[in-house]
C-alpha positions in Angstrom: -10.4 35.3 0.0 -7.5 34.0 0.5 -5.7 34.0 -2.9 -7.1 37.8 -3.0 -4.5 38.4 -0.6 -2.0 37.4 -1.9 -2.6 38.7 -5.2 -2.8 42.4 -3.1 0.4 41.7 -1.7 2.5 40.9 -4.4 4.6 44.1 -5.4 4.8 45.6 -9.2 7.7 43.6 -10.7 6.0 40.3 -10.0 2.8 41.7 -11.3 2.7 38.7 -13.8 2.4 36.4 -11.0 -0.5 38.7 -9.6 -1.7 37.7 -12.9 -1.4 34.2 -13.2 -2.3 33.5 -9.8 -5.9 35.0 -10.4 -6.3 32.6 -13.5 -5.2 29.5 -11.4 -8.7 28.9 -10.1 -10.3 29.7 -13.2 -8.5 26.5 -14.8 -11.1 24.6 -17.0 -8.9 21.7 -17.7 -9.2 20.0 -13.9 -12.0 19.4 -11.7 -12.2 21.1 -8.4 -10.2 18.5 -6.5 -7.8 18.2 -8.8 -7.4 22.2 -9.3 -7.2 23.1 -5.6 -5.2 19.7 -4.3 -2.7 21.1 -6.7 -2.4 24.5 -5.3 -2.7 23.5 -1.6 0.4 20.4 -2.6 2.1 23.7 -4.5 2.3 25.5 -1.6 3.3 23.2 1.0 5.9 22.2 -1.2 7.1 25.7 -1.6 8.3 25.7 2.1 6.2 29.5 2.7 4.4 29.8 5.8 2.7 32.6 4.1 1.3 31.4 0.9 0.7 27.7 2.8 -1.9 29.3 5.4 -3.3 32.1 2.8 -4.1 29.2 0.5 -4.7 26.5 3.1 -7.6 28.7 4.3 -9.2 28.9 0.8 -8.4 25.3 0.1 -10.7 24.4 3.2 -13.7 25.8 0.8 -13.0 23.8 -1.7 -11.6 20.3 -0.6 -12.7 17.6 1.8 -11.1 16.8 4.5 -9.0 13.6 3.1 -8.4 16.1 0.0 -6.1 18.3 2.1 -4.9 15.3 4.3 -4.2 14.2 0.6 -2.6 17.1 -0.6 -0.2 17.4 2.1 0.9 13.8 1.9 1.5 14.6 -1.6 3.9 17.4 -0.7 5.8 15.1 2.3 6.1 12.2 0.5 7.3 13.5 -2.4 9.5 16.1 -0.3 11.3 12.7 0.8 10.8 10.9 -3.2 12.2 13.7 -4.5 15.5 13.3 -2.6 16.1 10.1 -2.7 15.6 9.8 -6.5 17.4 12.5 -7.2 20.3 11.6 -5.6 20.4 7.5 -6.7 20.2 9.4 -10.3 23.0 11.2 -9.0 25.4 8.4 -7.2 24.8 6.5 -10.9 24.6 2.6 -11.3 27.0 1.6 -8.3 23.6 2.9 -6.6 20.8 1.6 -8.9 19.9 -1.9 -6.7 20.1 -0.3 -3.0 17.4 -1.0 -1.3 15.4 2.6 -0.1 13.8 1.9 3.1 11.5 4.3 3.0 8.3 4.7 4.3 5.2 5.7 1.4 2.2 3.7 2.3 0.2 7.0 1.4 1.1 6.5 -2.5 -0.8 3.3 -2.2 -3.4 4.8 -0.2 -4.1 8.4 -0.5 -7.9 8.6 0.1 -8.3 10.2 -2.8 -9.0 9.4 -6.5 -4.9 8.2 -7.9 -4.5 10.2 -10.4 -5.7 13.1 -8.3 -3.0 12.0 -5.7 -0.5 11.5 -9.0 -1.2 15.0 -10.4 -0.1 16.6 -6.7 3.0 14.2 -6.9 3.6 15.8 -10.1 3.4 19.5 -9.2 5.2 19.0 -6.4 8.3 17.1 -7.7 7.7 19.7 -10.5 8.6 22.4 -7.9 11.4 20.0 -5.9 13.3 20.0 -9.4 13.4 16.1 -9.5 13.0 14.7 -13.5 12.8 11.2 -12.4 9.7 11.3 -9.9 8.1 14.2 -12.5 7.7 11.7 -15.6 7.3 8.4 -13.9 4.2 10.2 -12.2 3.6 12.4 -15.6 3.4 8.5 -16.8 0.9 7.3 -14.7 -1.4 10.6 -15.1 -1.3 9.9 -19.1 -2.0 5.7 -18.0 -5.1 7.2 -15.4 -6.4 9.0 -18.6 -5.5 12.7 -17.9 -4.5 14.5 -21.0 -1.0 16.7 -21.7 -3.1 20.1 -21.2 -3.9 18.6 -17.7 -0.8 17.7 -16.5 0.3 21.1 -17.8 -2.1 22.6 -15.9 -0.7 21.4 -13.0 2.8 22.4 -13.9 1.4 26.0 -14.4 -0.2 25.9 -10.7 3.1 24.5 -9.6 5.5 27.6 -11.6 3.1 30.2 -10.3 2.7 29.3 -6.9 6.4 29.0 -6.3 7.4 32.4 -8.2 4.4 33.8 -6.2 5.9 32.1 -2.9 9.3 33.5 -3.9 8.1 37.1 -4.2 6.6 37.0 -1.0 9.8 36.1 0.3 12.0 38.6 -1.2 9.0 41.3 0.5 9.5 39.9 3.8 13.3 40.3 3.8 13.0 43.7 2.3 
């Protein structure tokens, strides 16, 4: 399994990760889909070859075909959201009416339930650091009926796939 290694790889100071990363998939607040979508997003969107292909592999158990297609178009769409909002927040009102022209015809049709596709746009702007695209999506999770410990759960798979992603970094440059 797949998340087995990297739990065995993880060193002793990021033995809380080793942790939380062997509770991810024991989450009883989402469904399948929604659980493993949100890993699989959380690690593309953590930019790791390692932790993309370890999980990717599990993730192939676990999620149909459109799921992962799903999943990644989360992470690149919101990889390009994430930006962009970020830095109209940034540029202030002078920027507030220019026109994006930017391609996202996934959001509209992800081929997968919306809020699933929501909650992967969550955990990954969640992981990309940008407020704007994590509570208008938060919002429509909370409109789609998912509840705060939901959403929460996705942040959680989102914090510990990232600190896991970082600690496999630091043990490659070692």
């Amino acid at each position: 399994m797949s998340i087995e290694n990297l739990k065995s790889s993880l060193p002793e100071y990021a033995k809380d990760q080793k942790l939380n990363l062997g509770t991810l998939t024991r989450s009883t607040e989402l469904n399948e889909e929604q659980l493993w979508g949100s890993i699989l997003a959380a690690a593309a969107a953590t930019r790791n070859d390692t932790v993309l292909s370890e999980i990717m592999e599990e993730a192939k158990e676990h999620l149909s075909a459109e799921a992962i297609e799903a999943a990644l178009g989360a992470a690149t769409v919101m990889a390009m959201n994430n930006v962009a909002y970020r830095a109209k927040g940034w540029l202030g009102d002078d920027f507030a009416q220019v026109k994006f022209g930017l391609r996202m015809n996934i959001i509209s049709k992800p081929g997968v339930e919306k809020a699933n596709f929501e909650l992967w746009n969550t955990v990954v702007s969640a992981i990309n650091g940008c407020e704007h695209c994590l509570v208008a999506h938060t919002k429509t999770l909370q409109e789609e009926g998912l509840t705060k410990e939901q959403v929460w759960e996705g942040i959680r798979v989102a914090a510990t796939v990232q600190a896991v992603a970082q600690a496999v970094q630091i043990e490659a440059a070692r």
